[in-house]
N, C-alpha and C positions, 0 to 999 in steps of 0.2 A: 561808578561811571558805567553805565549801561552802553553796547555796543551793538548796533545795529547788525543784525546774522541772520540774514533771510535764505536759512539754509533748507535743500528740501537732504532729507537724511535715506537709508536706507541700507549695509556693510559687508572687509577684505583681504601663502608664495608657496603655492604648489600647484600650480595651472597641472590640469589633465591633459589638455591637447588643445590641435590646433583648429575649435569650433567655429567656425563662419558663419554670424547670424545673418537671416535672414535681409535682404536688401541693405547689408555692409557692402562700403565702398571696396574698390579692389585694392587687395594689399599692395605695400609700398615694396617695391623692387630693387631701388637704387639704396644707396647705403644713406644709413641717418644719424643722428647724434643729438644726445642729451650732454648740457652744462651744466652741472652742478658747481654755484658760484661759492662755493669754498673747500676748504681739505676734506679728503675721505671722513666715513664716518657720524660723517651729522645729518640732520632734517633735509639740506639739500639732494646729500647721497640720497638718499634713502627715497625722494621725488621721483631722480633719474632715474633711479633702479626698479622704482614700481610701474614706468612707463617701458623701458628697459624688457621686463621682464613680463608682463601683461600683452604689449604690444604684438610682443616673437608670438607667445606663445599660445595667444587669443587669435594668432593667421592675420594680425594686421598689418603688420610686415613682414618680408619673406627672409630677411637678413639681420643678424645681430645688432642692435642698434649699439654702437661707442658709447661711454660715458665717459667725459672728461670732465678736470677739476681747474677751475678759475679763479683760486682764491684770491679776495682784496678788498676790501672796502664793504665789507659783508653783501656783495654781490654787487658794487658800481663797477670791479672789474668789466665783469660780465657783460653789463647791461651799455659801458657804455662800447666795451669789444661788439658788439652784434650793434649797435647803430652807427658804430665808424667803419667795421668790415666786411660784418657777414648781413648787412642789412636788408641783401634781398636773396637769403638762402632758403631755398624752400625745401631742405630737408635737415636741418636745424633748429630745436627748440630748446628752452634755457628753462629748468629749475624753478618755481618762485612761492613766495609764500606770502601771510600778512604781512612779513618782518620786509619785505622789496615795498609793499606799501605803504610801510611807517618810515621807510628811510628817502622815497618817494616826497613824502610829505612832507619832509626835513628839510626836502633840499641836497642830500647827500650824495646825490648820483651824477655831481657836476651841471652840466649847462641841459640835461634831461629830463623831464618829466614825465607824470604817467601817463600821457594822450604818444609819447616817443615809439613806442611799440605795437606790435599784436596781441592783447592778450588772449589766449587760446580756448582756456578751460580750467576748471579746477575739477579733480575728481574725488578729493579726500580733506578730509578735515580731522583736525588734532585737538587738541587743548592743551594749555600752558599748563605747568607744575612746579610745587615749591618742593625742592627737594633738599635732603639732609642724607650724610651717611649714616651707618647702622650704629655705629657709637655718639652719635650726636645727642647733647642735653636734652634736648626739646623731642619731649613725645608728642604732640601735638601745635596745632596753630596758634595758639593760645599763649604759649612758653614761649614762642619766639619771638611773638609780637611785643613778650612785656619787656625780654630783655635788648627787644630793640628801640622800645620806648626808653628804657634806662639810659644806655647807652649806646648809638645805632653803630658809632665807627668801631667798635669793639668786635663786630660781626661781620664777614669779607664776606660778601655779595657775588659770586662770580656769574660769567653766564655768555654766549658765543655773538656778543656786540658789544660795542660801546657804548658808553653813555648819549640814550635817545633811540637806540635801537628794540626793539618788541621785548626782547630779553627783558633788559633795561626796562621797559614800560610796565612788565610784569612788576619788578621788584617796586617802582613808583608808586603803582596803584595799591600793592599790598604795606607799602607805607604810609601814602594817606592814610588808607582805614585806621590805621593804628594811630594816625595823626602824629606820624614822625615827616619830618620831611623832606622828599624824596633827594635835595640836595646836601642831603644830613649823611645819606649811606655810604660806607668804603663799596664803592663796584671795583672789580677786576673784570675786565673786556676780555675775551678770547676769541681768537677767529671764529671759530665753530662749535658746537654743542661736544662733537666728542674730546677737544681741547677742554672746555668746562669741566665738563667728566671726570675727566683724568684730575683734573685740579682739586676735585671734591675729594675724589679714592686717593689722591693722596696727601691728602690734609692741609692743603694750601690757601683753599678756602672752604667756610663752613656750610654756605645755604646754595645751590644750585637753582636758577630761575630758569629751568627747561621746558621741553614739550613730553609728553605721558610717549608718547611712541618710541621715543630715545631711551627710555628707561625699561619697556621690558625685561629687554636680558639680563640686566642689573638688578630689578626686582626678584625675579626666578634664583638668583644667586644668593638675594639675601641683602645684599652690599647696601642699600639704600633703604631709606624709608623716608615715604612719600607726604610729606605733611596736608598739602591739599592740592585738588584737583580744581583751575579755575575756568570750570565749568557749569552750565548754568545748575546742573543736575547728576548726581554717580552716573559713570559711566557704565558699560556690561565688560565682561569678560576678565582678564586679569585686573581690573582696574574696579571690580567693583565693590571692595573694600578700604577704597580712601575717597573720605571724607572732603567734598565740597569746602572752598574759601563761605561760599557763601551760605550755606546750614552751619559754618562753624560762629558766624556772625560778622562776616567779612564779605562785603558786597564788592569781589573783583571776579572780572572773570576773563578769559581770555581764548579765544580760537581764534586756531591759524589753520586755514585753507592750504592746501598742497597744491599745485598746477602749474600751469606754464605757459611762457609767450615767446612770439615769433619776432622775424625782423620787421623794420617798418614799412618795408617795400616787398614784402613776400608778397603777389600778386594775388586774387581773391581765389582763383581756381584752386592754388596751393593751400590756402589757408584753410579753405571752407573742408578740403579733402580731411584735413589736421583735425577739424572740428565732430567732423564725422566718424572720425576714426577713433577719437577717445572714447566718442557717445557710447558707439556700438561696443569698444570695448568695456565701456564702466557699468552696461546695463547685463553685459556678463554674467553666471551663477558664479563660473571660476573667477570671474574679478571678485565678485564679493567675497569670497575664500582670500583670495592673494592679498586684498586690502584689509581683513580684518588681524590675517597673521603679521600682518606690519602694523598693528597699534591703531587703524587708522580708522575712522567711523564716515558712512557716507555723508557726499556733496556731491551736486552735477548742475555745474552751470557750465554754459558755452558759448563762445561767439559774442557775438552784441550783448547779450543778457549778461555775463562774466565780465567784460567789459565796463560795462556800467556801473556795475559792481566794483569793482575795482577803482571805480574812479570817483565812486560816493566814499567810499572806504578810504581816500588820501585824502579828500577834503575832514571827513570825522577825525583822522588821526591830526590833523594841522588842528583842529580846535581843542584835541587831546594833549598837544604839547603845549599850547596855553596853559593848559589846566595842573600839568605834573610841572609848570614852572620852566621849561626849553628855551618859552621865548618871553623876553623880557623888555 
Protein backbone atom coordinates (compact mmCIF):
# COMPACT_ATOMS: atom_id res chain seq x y z
CA UNK A 1 0.00 0.00 0.00
CA UNK A 2 1.79 2.97 -1.23
CA UNK A 3 1.08 6.44 0.65
CA UNK A 4 1.01 9.50 -0.61
CA UNK A 5 4.26 11.86 0.98
CA UNK A 6 4.70 14.88 -0.71
CA UNK A 7 7.47 15.77 1.44
CA UNK A 8 9.97 18.54 0.52
CA UNK A 9 13.12 17.11 2.76
CA UNK A 10 16.26 18.87 3.76
CA UNK A 11 17.89 17.83 8.30
CA UNK A 12 18.15 18.27 12.86
CA UNK A 13 19.59 19.60 20.19
CA UNK A 14 22.42 21.81 20.73
CA UNK A 15 21.19 25.39 19.44
CA UNK A 16 24.33 27.89 19.66
CA UNK A 17 22.27 30.99 20.26
CA UNK A 18 19.78 33.11 19.95
CA UNK A 19 20.15 33.87 15.84
CA UNK A 20 17.30 36.22 14.31
CA UNK A 21 16.95 35.63 10.81
CA UNK A 22 16.52 37.99 8.67
CA UNK A 23 12.63 39.39 8.19
CA UNK A 24 11.48 36.89 11.28
CA UNK A 25 8.55 37.81 12.93
CA UNK A 26 9.09 39.31 16.52
CA UNK A 27 9.51 37.02 19.15
CA UNK A 28 6.74 35.84 21.37
CA UNK A 29 6.85 37.62 24.79
CA UNK A 30 3.89 36.24 26.77
CA UNK A 31 4.22 32.74 28.04
CA UNK A 32 3.40 29.66 25.78
CA UNK A 33 2.82 25.98 25.85
CA UNK A 34 3.30 22.72 24.03
CA UNK A 35 0.72 19.46 24.78
CA UNK A 36 2.19 16.66 24.41
CA UNK A 37 -1.10 14.23 24.07
CA UNK A 38 0.43 11.32 26.15
CA UNK A 39 2.98 10.32 29.00
CA UNK A 40 6.59 11.54 29.05
CA UNK A 41 8.97 9.98 26.88
CA UNK A 42 7.32 9.17 23.56
CA UNK A 43 7.02 10.72 19.89
CA UNK A 44 4.63 13.28 21.41
CA UNK A 45 7.37 14.39 24.00
CA UNK A 46 9.82 14.53 21.95
CA UNK A 47 7.43 17.15 19.23
CA UNK A 48 7.07 19.45 22.32
CA UNK A 49 10.41 19.42 23.20
CA UNK A 50 11.91 20.05 19.67
CA UNK A 51 9.54 23.19 19.49
CA UNK A 52 10.33 23.76 23.27
CA UNK A 53 13.72 23.89 22.72
CA UNK A 54 14.34 25.31 18.83
CA UNK A 55 11.81 28.02 19.63
CA UNK A 56 13.85 29.58 23.16
CA UNK A 57 16.70 29.10 21.54
CA UNK A 58 16.36 30.17 17.70
CA UNK A 59 15.06 34.11 19.58
CA UNK A 60 11.58 33.05 18.59
CA UNK A 61 10.35 33.25 21.87
CA UNK A 62 11.66 35.27 24.70
CA UNK A 63 10.38 32.75 27.53
CA UNK A 64 10.59 29.02 28.25
CA UNK A 65 7.83 27.50 26.57
CA UNK A 66 5.81 24.67 29.20
CA UNK A 67 5.32 21.28 28.13
CA UNK A 68 2.61 19.58 29.42
CA UNK A 69 1.33 15.86 29.27
CA UNK A 70 -2.41 14.93 28.22
CA UNK A 71 -2.46 11.48 28.10
CA UNK A 72 -5.77 9.56 26.75
CA UNK A 73 -7.20 8.23 23.97
CA UNK A 74 -3.70 8.49 22.26
CA UNK A 75 -4.35 12.16 21.82
CA UNK A 76 -8.54 12.61 21.77
CA UNK A 77 -7.65 13.99 25.30
CA UNK A 78 -6.07 16.61 23.92
CA UNK A 79 -7.67 17.43 21.04
CA UNK A 80 -11.02 17.34 22.25
CA UNK A 81 -9.42 19.64 25.76
CA UNK A 82 -8.38 22.48 23.21
CA UNK A 83 -11.86 22.54 21.22
CA UNK A 84 -14.04 22.60 24.55
CA UNK A 85 -11.57 25.04 26.49
CA UNK A 86 -8.68 26.37 25.14
CA UNK A 87 -10.18 26.97 21.67
CA UNK A 88 -9.26 30.30 21.23
CA UNK A 89 -5.65 30.34 22.85
CA UNK A 90 -3.43 32.02 20.97
CA UNK A 91 -0.36 30.90 22.83
CA UNK A 92 -1.04 27.23 22.78
CA UNK A 93 -0.11 24.64 20.47
CA UNK A 94 -0.63 20.69 20.79
CA UNK A 95 1.69 17.92 19.58
CA UNK A 96 0.59 15.99 16.49
CA UNK A 97 1.66 13.53 14.21
CA UNK A 98 0.36 10.82 11.31
CA UNK A 99 -1.02 8.71 14.19
CA UNK A 100 -3.85 12.16 15.34
CA UNK A 101 -4.62 11.55 11.49
CA UNK A 102 -5.33 7.83 11.45
CA UNK A 103 -7.34 8.07 14.55
CA UNK A 104 -8.96 11.35 12.88
CA UNK A 105 -9.95 9.03 10.22
CA UNK A 106 -11.44 6.39 12.60
CA UNK A 107 -13.48 8.43 14.06
CA UNK A 108 -11.77 8.28 17.52
CA UNK A 109 -11.56 11.80 18.70
CA UNK A 110 -15.37 11.72 19.59
CA UNK A 111 -18.01 14.15 17.89
CA UNK A 112 -14.43 15.98 16.16
CA UNK A 113 -13.01 15.86 13.02
CA UNK A 114 -9.92 17.05 11.16
CA UNK A 115 -11.49 20.36 9.51
CA UNK A 116 -12.16 20.96 14.01
CA UNK A 117 -8.73 22.67 14.40
CA UNK A 118 -5.76 24.82 13.13
CA UNK A 119 -3.35 22.79 11.84
CA UNK A 120 -0.13 24.84 12.10
CA UNK A 121 2.98 23.21 10.41
CA UNK A 122 4.78 20.16 10.40
CA UNK A 123 8.68 20.53 10.71
CA UNK A 124 9.97 16.86 10.87
CA UNK A 125 9.33 13.60 9.61
CA UNK A 126 10.10 10.03 11.09
CA UNK A 127 9.71 6.74 9.78
CA UNK A 128 7.98 3.70 11.39
CA UNK A 129 10.29 0.55 12.61
CA UNK A 130 10.03 -3.12 13.33
CA UNK A 131 11.83 -3.61 16.28
CA UNK A 132 13.14 -6.77 18.34
CA UNK A 133 15.34 -6.86 21.33
CA UNK A 134 18.92 -7.92 21.28
CA UNK A 135 18.17 -11.61 22.08
CA UNK A 136 15.45 -12.00 19.89
CA UNK A 137 15.14 -15.15 17.28
CA UNK A 138 14.70 -13.28 14.33
CA UNK A 139 17.89 -11.82 12.71
CA UNK A 140 16.28 -10.44 9.96
CA UNK A 141 12.57 -9.73 8.29
CA UNK A 142 12.44 -12.66 6.67
CA UNK A 143 12.33 -14.89 10.19
CA UNK A 144 9.75 -13.00 11.52
CA UNK A 145 7.61 -13.04 8.81
CA UNK A 146 7.60 -17.02 8.53
CA UNK A 147 7.15 -17.57 12.04
CA UNK A 148 4.26 -15.21 11.81
CA UNK A 149 2.92 -16.95 9.00
CA UNK A 150 3.25 -20.28 11.24
CA UNK A 151 1.79 -19.12 13.90
CA UNK A 152 0.96 -15.07 14.22
CA UNK A 153 -0.72 -15.36 18.00
CA UNK A 154 2.36 -16.93 19.30
CA UNK A 155 4.21 -13.46 18.82
CA UNK A 156 2.85 -10.39 21.19
CA UNK A 157 2.86 -7.37 18.90
CA UNK A 158 3.01 -4.37 21.28
CA UNK A 159 3.15 -0.73 20.38
CA UNK A 160 1.74 2.90 21.96
CA UNK A 161 -2.06 2.55 20.39
CA UNK A 162 -4.76 0.37 20.04
CA UNK A 163 -5.89 -1.55 17.64
CA UNK A 164 -6.45 1.00 14.52
CA UNK A 165 -4.07 3.31 15.63
CA UNK A 166 -0.53 4.09 13.13
CA UNK A 167 1.26 1.77 15.48
CA UNK A 168 -1.24 -0.76 14.91
CA UNK A 169 -1.39 0.10 11.01
CA UNK A 170 2.39 -0.61 10.92
CA UNK A 171 2.18 -4.18 12.32
CA UNK A 172 -1.17 -4.66 9.67
CA UNK A 173 0.46 -3.62 6.78
CA UNK A 174 3.62 -5.80 7.60
CA UNK A 175 1.13 -8.65 7.87
CA UNK A 176 -0.54 -8.34 4.66
CA UNK A 177 2.79 -8.68 2.99
CA UNK A 178 3.35 -11.70 4.72
CA UNK A 179 -0.43 -12.64 3.94
CA UNK A 180 -1.24 -13.25 7.53
CA UNK A 181 -4.10 -11.36 8.71
CA UNK A 182 -3.82 -8.46 10.19
CA UNK A 183 -6.86 -9.63 12.65
CA UNK A 184 -4.93 -12.83 13.20
CA UNK A 185 -2.06 -10.85 15.34
CA UNK A 186 -1.91 -10.76 19.45
CA UNK A 187 -1.42 -6.63 19.66
CA UNK A 188 -0.77 -5.30 23.19
CA UNK A 189 -1.94 -1.40 23.09
CA UNK A 190 0.26 1.01 25.31
CA UNK A 191 -0.39 4.50 25.82
CA UNK A 192 2.89 5.57 24.49
CA UNK A 193 5.92 4.35 22.63
CA UNK A 194 8.09 4.74 25.71
CA UNK A 195 5.38 2.38 27.58
CA UNK A 196 6.02 -0.15 24.36
CA UNK A 197 9.61 0.14 25.09
CA UNK A 198 9.68 -0.73 28.38
CA UNK A 199 7.46 -3.77 27.38
CA UNK A 200 9.94 -5.01 24.80
CA UNK A 201 13.28 -4.57 27.33
CA UNK A 202 11.39 -6.32 29.57
CA UNK A 203 10.13 -9.32 27.78
CA UNK A 204 6.65 -8.92 27.78
CA UNK A 205 6.36 -8.57 24.30
CA UNK A 206 8.52 -9.67 21.47
CA UNK A 207 8.12 -7.29 18.23
CA UNK A 208 7.89 -3.35 18.89
CA UNK A 209 5.97 -1.40 16.00
CA UNK A 210 7.71 2.14 16.60
CA UNK A 211 9.26 5.12 15.11
CA UNK A 212 13.34 5.11 14.28
CA UNK A 213 13.65 8.36 16.41
CA UNK A 214 12.55 6.65 19.65
CA UNK A 215 15.04 4.17 19.31
CA UNK A 216 18.21 5.94 19.11
CA UNK A 217 19.42 5.66 22.57
CA UNK A 218 18.38 2.14 22.55
CA UNK A 219 20.37 1.46 19.49
CA UNK A 220 23.69 3.14 20.86
CA UNK A 221 23.35 0.76 23.87
CA UNK A 222 22.89 -2.14 21.93
CA UNK A 223 19.51 -3.15 23.70
CA UNK A 224 17.55 -3.53 20.37
CA UNK A 225 17.88 -4.63 16.86
CA UNK A 226 16.09 -2.93 14.27
CA UNK A 227 14.67 -5.37 11.71
CA UNK A 228 13.40 -2.85 9.17
CA UNK A 229 13.06 0.56 8.57
CA UNK A 230 9.59 1.47 6.68
CA UNK A 231 10.98 3.67 4.67
CA UNK A 232 10.77 4.28 1.09
CA UNK A 233 14.78 4.13 1.09
CA UNK A 234 17.97 3.72 4.10
CA UNK A 235 17.98 6.42 5.85
CA UNK A 236 21.72 8.52 6.78
CA UNK A 237 23.17 8.79 10.03
CA UNK A 238 22.63 6.14 12.91
CA UNK A 239 20.21 4.55 10.87
CA UNK A 240 22.03 3.66 7.92
CA UNK A 241 22.67 0.19 8.54
CA UNK A 242 19.06 -1.28 8.78
CA UNK A 243 17.59 -2.59 6.07
CA UNK A 244 14.32 -1.18 4.27
CA UNK A 245 10.81 -3.49 4.69
CA UNK A 246 10.87 -2.83 1.20
CA UNK A 247 14.66 -4.02 -0.42
CA UNK A 248 13.87 -6.87 1.99
CA UNK A 249 10.75 -7.73 -0.34
CA UNK A 250 8.04 -6.26 1.86
CA UNK A 251 6.38 -3.35 0.26
CA UNK A 252 5.12 -1.30 3.66
CA UNK A 253 6.31 1.73 4.51
CA UNK A 254 5.38 4.22 6.72
CA UNK A 255 6.20 8.18 7.75
CA UNK A 256 4.99 10.08 10.30
CA UNK A 257 5.32 13.82 10.15
CA UNK A 258 5.95 15.72 13.52
CA UNK A 259 3.92 19.25 14.07
CA UNK A 260 1.25 20.88 15.39
CA UNK A 261 -2.26 22.56 15.68
CA UNK A 262 -4.02 25.42 17.14
CA UNK A 263 -7.42 26.00 18.50
CA UNK A 264 -10.31 26.52 16.18
CA UNK A 265 -10.96 29.98 17.06
CA UNK A 266 -7.34 31.25 17.48
CA UNK A 267 -7.80 34.32 15.40
CA UNK A 268 -5.74 34.66 11.85
CA UNK A 269 -3.28 37.42 13.27
CA UNK A 270 -2.19 34.74 15.98
CA UNK A 271 -1.95 31.87 13.82
CA UNK A 272 -0.31 33.25 10.85
CA UNK A 273 2.42 34.77 13.62
CA UNK A 274 2.57 30.59 14.71
CA UNK A 275 3.08 29.92 11.06
CA UNK A 276 5.90 32.20 10.52
CA UNK A 277 7.58 31.55 13.48
CA UNK A 278 8.28 27.75 12.89
CA UNK A 279 9.20 28.62 9.15
CA UNK A 280 11.86 30.87 10.05
CA UNK A 281 12.82 28.62 12.79
CA UNK A 282 12.98 25.31 10.66
CA UNK A 283 14.94 27.14 7.72
CA UNK A 284 17.59 27.50 10.61
CA UNK A 285 21.34 25.92 10.14
CA UNK A 286 20.92 25.21 14.15
CA UNK A 287 17.48 23.73 13.61
CA UNK A 288 18.79 21.48 11.13
CA UNK A 289 21.45 20.37 13.95
CA UNK A 290 18.74 20.29 16.74
CA UNK A 291 16.35 18.02 14.30
CA UNK A 292 18.91 15.73 13.01
CA UNK A 293 20.11 14.93 16.91
CA UNK A 294 16.60 13.89 17.50
CA UNK A 295 16.33 11.02 14.79
CA UNK A 296 14.34 13.28 12.70
CA UNK A 297 14.79 14.06 8.79
CA UNK A 298 13.33 17.28 7.09
CA UNK A 299 9.55 18.38 6.24
CA UNK A 300 8.25 21.98 6.00
CA UNK A 301 4.83 22.60 5.19
CA UNK A 302 2.51 25.40 6.80
CA UNK A 303 -0.55 27.01 7.01
CA UNK A 304 -3.06 26.17 4.13
CA UNK A 305 -0.57 24.01 2.37
CA UNK A 306 -0.16 21.49 5.73
CA UNK A 307 -3.63 21.83 6.19
CA UNK A 308 -4.57 20.28 3.09
CA UNK A 309 -2.26 17.88 3.61
CA UNK A 310 -3.61 16.83 6.48
CA UNK A 311 -6.85 16.40 5.44
CA UNK A 312 -6.06 14.36 2.11
CA UNK A 313 -4.09 12.25 4.55
CA UNK A 314 -7.61 11.40 6.73
CA UNK A 315 -9.40 10.74 3.90
CA UNK A 316 -6.24 8.00 2.36
CA UNK A 317 -6.12 6.47 6.02
CA UNK A 318 -10.27 6.07 5.94
CA UNK A 319 -9.71 4.00 2.65
CA UNK A 320 -6.68 2.38 4.44
CA UNK A 321 -8.76 0.98 7.18
CA UNK A 322 -11.06 -0.64 4.59
CA UNK A 323 -8.13 -2.30 3.35
CA UNK A 324 -6.29 -3.76 6.89
CA UNK A 325 -10.04 -4.86 7.51
CA UNK A 326 -11.34 -1.88 10.57
CA UNK A 327 -14.43 -1.42 8.74
CA UNK A 328 -16.65 -4.15 7.93
Amino acid sequence: MKINTAFRCGSGLALLGGLLMAGSVQAQSEATECIAPAKPGGGYDLTCRLAANGLQESGMIERPMAVSYMPGGIGAVAYNHVNGVREDDPNLIVAASTGAAVNLALGKFGEYDATEVRWLGAIGVDYGAIVVSEDAPWQDLDELMDDLRENPQEIAIGAGGSIGSQDWMKAALAAKAAEVKPQDLRYVSFEGGGEAMAALLGDHIQVFTGDLSELRSQLESGKVRVLAALAEERVEGPYADIPTAVEQGYDVKWPIWRGYYMGPEVDDAAYESWVERLRDMEESDEFAQLREDQGLFPMALYGEEFDAYVQEQVAEFKALSDEVGLSQ
